[in-house]
N, CA, C, O and CB atoms as a CASP TS submission, in Angstrom:
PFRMAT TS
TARGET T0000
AUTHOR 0000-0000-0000
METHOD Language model
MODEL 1
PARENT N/A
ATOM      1  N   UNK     1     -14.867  31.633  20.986  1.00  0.00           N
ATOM      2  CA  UNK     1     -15.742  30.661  20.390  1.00  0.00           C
ATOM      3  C   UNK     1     -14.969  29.683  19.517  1.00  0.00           C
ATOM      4  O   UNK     1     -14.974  28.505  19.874  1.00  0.00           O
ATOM      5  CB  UNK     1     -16.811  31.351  19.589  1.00  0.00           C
ATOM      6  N   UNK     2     -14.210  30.076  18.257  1.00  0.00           N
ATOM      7  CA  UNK     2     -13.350  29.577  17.893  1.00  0.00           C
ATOM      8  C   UNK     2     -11.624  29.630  18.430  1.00  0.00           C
ATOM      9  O   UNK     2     -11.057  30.685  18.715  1.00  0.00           O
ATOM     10  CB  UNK     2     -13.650  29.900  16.865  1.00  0.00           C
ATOM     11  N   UNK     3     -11.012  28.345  18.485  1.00  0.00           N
ATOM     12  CA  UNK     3     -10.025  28.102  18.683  1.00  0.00           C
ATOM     13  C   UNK     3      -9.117  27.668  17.785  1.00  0.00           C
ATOM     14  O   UNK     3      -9.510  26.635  17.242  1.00  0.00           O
ATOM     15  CB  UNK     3     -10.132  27.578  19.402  1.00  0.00           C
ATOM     16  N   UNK     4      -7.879  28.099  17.342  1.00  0.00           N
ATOM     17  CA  UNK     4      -7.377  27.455  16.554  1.00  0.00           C
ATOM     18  C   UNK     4      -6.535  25.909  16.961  1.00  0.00           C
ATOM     19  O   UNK     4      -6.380  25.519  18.118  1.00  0.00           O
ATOM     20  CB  UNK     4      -6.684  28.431  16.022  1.00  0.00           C
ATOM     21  N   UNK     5      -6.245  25.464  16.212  1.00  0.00           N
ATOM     22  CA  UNK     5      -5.610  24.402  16.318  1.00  0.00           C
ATOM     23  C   UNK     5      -3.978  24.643  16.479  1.00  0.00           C
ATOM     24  O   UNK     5      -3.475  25.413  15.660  1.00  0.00           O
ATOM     25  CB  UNK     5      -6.017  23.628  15.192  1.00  0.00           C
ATOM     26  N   UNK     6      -3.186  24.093  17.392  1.00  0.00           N
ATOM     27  CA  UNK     6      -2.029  24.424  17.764  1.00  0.00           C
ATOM     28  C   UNK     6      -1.421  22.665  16.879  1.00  0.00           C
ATOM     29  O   UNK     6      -1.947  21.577  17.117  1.00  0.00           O
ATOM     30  CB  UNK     6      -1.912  24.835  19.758  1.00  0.00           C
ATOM     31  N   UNK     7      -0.655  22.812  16.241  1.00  0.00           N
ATOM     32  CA  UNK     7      -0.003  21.474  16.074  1.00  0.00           C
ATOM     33  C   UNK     7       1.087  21.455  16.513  1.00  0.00           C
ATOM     34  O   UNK     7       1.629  22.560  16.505  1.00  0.00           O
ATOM     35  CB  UNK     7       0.123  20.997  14.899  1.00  0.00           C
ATOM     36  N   UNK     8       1.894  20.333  17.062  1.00  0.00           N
ATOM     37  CA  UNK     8       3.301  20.290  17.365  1.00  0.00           C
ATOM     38  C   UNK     8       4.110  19.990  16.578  1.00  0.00           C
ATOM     39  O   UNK     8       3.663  19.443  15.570  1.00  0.00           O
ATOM     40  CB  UNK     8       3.591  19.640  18.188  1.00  0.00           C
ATOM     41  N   UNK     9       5.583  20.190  16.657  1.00  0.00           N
ATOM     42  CA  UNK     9       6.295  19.369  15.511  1.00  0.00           C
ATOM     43  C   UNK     9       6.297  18.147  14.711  1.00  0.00           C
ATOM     44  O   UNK     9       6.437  17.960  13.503  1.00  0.00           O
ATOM     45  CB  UNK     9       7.131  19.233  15.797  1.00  0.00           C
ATOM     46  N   UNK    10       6.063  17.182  15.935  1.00  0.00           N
ATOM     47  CA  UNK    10       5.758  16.187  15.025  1.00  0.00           C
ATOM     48  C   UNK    10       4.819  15.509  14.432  1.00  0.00           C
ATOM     49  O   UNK    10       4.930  14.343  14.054  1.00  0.00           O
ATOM     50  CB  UNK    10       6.109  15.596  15.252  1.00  0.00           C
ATOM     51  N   UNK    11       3.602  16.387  14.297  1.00  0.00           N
ATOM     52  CA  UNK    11       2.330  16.124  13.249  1.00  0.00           C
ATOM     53  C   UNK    11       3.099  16.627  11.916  1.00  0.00           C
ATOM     54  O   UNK    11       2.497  16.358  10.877  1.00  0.00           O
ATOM     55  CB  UNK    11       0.679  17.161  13.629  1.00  0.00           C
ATOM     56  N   UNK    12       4.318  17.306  11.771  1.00  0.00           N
ATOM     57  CA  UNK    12       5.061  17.287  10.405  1.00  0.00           C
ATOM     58  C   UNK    12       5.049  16.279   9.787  1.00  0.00           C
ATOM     59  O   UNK    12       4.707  16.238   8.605  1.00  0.00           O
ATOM     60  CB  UNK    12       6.285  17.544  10.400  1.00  0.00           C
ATOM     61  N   UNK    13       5.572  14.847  10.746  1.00  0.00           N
ATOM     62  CA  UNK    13       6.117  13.955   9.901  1.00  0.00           C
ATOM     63  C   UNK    13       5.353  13.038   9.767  1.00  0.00           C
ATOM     64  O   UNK    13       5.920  12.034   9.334  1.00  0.00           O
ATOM     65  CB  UNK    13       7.223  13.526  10.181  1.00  0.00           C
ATOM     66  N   UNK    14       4.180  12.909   9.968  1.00  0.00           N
ATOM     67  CA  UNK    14       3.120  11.882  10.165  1.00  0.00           C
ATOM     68  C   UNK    14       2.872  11.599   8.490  1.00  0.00           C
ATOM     69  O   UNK    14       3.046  10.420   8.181  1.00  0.00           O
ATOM     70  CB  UNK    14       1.618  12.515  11.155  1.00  0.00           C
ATOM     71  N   UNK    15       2.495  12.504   7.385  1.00  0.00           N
ATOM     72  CA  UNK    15       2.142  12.390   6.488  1.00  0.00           C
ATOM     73  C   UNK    15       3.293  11.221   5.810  1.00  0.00           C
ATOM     74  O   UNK    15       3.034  10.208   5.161  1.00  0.00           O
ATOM     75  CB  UNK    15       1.886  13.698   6.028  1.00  0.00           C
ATOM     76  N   UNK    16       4.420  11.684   6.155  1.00  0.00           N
ATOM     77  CA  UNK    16       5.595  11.263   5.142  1.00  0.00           C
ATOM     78  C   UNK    16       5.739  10.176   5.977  1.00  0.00           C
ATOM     79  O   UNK    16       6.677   9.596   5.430  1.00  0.00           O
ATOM     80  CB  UNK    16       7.033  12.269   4.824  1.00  0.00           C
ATOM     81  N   UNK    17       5.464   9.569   6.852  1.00  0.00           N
ATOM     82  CA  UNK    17       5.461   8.434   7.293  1.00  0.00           C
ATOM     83  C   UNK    17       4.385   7.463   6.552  1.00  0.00           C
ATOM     84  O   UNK    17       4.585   6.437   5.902  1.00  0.00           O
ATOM     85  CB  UNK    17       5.302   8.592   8.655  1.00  0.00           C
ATOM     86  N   UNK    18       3.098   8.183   6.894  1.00  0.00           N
ATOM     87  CA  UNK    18       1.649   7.254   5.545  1.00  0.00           C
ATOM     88  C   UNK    18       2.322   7.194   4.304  1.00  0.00           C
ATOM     89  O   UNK    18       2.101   6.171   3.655  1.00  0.00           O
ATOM     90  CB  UNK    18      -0.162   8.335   5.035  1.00  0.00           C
ATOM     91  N   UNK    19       2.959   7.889   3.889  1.00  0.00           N
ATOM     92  CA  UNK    19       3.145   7.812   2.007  1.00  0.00           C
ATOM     93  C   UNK    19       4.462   6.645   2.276  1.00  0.00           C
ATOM     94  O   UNK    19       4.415   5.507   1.810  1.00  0.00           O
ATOM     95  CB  UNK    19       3.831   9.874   0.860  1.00  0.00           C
ATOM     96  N   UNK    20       5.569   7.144   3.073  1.00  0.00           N
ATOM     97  CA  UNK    20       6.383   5.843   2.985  1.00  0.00           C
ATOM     98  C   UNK    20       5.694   4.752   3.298  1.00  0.00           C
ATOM     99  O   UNK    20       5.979   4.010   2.358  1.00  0.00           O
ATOM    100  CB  UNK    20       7.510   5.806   3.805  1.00  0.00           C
ATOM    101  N   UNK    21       4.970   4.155   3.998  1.00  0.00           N
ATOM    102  CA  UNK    21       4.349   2.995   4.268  1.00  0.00           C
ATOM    103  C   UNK    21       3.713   2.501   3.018  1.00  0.00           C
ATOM    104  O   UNK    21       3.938   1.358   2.620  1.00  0.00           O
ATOM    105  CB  UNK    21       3.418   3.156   5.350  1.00  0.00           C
ATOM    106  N   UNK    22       2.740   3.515   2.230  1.00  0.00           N
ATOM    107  CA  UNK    22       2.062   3.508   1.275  1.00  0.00           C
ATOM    108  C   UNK    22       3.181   3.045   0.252  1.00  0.00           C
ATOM    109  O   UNK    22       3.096   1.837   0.034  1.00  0.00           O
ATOM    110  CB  UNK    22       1.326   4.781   1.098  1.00  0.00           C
ATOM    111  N   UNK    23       3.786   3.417  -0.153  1.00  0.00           N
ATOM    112  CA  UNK    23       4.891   3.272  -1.466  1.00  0.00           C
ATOM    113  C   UNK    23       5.893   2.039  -0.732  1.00  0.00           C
ATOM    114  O   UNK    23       6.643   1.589  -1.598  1.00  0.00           O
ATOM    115  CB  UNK    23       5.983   5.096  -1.899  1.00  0.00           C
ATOM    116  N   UNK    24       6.044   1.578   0.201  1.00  0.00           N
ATOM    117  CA  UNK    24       6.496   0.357   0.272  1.00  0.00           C
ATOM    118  C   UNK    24       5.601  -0.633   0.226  1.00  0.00           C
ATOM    119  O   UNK    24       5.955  -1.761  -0.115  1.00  0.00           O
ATOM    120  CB  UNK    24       7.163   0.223   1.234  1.00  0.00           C
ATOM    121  N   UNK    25       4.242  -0.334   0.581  1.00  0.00           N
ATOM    122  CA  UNK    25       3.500  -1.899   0.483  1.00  0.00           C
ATOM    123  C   UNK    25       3.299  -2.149  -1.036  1.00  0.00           C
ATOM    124  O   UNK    25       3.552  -3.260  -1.501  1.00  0.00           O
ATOM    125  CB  UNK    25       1.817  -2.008   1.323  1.00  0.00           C
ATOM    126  N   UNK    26       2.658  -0.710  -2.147  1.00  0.00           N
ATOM    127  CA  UNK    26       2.922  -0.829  -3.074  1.00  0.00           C
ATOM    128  C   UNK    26       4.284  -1.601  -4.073  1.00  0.00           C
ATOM    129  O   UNK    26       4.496  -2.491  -4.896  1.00  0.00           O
ATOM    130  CB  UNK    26       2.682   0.101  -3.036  1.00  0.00           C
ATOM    131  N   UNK    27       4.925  -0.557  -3.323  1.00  0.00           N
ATOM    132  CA  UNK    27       6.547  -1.182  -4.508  1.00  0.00           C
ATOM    133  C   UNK    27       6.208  -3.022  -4.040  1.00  0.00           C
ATOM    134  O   UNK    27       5.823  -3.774  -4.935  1.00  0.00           O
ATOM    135  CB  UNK    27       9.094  -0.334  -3.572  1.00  0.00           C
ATOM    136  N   UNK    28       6.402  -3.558  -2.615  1.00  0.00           N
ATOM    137  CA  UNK    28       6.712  -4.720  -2.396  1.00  0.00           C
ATOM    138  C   UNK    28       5.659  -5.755  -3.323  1.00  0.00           C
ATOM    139  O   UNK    28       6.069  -6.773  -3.879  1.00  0.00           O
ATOM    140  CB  UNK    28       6.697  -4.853  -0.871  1.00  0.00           C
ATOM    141  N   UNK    29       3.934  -5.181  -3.379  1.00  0.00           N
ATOM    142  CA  UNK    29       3.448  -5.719  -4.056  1.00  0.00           C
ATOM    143  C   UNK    29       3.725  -5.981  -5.487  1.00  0.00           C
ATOM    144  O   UNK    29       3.689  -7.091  -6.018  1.00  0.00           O
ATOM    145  CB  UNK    29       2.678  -5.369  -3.828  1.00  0.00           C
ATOM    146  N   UNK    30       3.991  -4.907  -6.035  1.00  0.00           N
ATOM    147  CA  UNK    30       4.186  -4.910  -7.322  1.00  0.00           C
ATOM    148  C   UNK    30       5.334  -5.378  -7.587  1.00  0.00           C
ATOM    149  O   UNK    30       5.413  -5.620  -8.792  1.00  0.00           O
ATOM    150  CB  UNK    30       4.028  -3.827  -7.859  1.00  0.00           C
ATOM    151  N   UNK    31       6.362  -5.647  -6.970  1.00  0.00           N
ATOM    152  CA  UNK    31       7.738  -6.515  -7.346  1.00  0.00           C
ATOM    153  C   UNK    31       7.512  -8.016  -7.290  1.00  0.00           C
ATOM    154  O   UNK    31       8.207  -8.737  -8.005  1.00  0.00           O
ATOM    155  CB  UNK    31       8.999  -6.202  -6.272  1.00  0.00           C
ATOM    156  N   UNK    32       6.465  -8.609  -6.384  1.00  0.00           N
ATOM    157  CA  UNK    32       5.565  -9.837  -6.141  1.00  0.00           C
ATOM    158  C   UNK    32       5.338 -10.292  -7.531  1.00  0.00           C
ATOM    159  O   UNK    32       5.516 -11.339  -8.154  1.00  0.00           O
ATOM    160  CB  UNK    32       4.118  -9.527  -5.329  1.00  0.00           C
ATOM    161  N   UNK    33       4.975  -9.360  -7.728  1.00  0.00           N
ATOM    162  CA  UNK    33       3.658  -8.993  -9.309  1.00  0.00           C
ATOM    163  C   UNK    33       4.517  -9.595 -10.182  1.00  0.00           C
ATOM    164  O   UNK    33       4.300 -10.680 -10.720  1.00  0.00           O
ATOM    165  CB  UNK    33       3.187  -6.998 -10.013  1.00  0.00           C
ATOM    166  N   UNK    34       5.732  -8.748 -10.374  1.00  0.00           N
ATOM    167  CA  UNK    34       6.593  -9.660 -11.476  1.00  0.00           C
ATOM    168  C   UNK    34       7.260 -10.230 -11.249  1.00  0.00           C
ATOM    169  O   UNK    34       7.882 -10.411 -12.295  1.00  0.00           O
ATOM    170  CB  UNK    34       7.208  -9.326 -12.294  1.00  0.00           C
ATOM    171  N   UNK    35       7.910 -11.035 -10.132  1.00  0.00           N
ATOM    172  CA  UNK    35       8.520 -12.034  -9.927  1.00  0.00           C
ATOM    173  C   UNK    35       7.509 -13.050  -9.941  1.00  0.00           C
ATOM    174  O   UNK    35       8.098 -14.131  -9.922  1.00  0.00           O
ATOM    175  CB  UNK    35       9.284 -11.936  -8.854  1.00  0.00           C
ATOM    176  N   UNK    36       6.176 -13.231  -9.966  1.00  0.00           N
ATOM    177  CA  UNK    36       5.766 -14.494 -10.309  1.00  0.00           C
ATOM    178  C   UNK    36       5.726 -15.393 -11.239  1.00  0.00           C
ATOM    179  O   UNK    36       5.465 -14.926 -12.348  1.00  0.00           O
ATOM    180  CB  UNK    36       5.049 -14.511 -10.185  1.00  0.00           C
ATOM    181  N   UNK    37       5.905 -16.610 -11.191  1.00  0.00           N
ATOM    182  CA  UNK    37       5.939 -17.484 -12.102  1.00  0.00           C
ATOM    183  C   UNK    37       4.663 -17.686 -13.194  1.00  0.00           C
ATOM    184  O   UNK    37       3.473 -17.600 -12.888  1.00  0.00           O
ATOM    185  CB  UNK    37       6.199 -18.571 -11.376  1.00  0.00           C
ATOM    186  N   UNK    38       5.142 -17.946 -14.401  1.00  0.00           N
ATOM    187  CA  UNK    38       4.188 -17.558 -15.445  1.00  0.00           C
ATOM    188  C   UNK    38       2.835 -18.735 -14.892  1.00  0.00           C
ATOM    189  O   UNK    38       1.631 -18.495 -14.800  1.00  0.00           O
ATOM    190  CB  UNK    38       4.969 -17.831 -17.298  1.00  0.00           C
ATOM    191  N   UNK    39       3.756 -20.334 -14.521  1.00  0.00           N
ATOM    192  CA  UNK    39       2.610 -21.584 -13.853  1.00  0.00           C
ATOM    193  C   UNK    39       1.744 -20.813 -13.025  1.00  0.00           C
ATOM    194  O   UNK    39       0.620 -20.501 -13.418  1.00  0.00           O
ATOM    195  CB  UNK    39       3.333 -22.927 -12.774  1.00  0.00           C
ATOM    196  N   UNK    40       2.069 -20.569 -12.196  1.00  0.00           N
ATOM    197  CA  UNK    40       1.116 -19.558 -10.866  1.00  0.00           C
ATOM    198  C   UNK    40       0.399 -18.598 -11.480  1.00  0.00           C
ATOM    199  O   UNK    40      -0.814 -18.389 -11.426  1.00  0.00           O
ATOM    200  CB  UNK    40       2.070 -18.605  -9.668  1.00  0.00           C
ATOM    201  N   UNK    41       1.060 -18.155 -11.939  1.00  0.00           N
ATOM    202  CA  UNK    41      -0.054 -17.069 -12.631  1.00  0.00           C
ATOM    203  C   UNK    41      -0.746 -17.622 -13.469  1.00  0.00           C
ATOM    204  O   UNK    41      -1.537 -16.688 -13.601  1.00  0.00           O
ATOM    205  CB  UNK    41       0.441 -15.889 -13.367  1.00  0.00           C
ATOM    206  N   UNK    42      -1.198 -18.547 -14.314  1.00  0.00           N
ATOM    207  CA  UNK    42      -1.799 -19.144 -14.912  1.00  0.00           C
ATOM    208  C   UNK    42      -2.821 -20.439 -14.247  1.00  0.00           C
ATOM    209  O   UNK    42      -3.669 -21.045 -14.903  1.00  0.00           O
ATOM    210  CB  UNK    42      -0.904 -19.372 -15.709  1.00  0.00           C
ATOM    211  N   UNK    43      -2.514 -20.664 -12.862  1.00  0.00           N
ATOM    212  CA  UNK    43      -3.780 -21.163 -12.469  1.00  0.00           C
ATOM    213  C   UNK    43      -4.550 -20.257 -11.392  1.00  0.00           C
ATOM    214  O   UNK    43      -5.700 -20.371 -10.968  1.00  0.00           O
ATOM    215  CB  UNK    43      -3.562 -22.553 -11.938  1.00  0.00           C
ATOM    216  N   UNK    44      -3.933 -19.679 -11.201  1.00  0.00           N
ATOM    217  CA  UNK    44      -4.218 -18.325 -10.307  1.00  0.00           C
ATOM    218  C   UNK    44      -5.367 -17.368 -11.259  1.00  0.00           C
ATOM    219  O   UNK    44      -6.234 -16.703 -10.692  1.00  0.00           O
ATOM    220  CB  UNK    44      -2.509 -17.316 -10.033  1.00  0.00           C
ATOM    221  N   UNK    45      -5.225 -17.412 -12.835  1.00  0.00           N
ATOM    222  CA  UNK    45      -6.423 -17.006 -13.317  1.00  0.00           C
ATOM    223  C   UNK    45      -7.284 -18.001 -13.405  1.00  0.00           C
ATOM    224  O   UNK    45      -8.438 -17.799 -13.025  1.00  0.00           O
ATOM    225  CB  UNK    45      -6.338 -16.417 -14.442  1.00  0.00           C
ATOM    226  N   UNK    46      -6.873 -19.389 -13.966  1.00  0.00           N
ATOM    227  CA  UNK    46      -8.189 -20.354 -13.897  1.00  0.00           C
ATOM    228  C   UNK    46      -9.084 -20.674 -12.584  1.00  0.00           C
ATOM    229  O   UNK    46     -10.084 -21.388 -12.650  1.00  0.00           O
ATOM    230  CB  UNK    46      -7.726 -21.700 -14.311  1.00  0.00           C
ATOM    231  N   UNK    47      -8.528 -19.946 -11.127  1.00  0.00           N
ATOM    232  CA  UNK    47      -9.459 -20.274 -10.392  1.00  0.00           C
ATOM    233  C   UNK    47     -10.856 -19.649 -10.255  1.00  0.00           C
ATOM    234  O   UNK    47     -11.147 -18.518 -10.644  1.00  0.00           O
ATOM    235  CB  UNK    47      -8.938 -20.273  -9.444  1.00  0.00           C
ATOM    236  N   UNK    48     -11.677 -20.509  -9.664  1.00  0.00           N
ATOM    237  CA  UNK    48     -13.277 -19.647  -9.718  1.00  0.00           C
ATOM    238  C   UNK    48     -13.565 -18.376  -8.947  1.00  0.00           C
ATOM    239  O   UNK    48     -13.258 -18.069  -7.795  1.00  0.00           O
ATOM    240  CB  UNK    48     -14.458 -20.572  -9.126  1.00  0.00           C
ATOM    241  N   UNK    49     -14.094 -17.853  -9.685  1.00  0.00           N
ATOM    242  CA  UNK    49     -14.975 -16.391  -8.801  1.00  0.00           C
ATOM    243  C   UNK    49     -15.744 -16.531  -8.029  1.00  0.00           C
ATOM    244  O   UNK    49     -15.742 -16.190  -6.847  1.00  0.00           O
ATOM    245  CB  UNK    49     -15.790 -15.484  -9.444  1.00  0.00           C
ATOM    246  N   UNK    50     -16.822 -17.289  -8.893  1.00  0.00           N
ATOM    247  CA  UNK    50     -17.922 -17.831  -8.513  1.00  0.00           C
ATOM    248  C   UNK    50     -18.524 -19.211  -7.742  1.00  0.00           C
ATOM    249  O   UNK    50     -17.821 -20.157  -8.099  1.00  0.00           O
ATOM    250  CB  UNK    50     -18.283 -17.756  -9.409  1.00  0.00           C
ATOM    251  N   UNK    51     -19.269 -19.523  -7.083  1.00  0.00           N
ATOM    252  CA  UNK    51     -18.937 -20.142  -6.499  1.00  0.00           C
ATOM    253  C   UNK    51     -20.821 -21.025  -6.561  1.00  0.00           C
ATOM    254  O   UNK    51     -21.050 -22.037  -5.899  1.00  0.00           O
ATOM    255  CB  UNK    51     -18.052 -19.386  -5.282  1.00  0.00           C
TER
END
């Protein structure tokens, strides 16, 4: 009735593949983050939300 699940080797590395992906889009964003220019960032808040 029940079956277990057989995984193969390489469902090992699947995770550590998501987290590297994850921690590079992060890091790349966040290095964005502070390399921006204080101008940009300052009309980048004055733009509207609302509309």
């Amino acid at each position: 009735m029940f079956t277990r699940v057989a995984y193969e080797s390489w469902h090992d590395v699947v995770p550590f593949i998501a987290f590297g992906f994850t921690a590079m889009v992060f890091l790349t964003m966040s290095v964005r983050g502070f390399l921006l220019r204080k101008e940009k960032a300052d009309h980048m808040s004055q733009l509207p939300l609302d509309d």
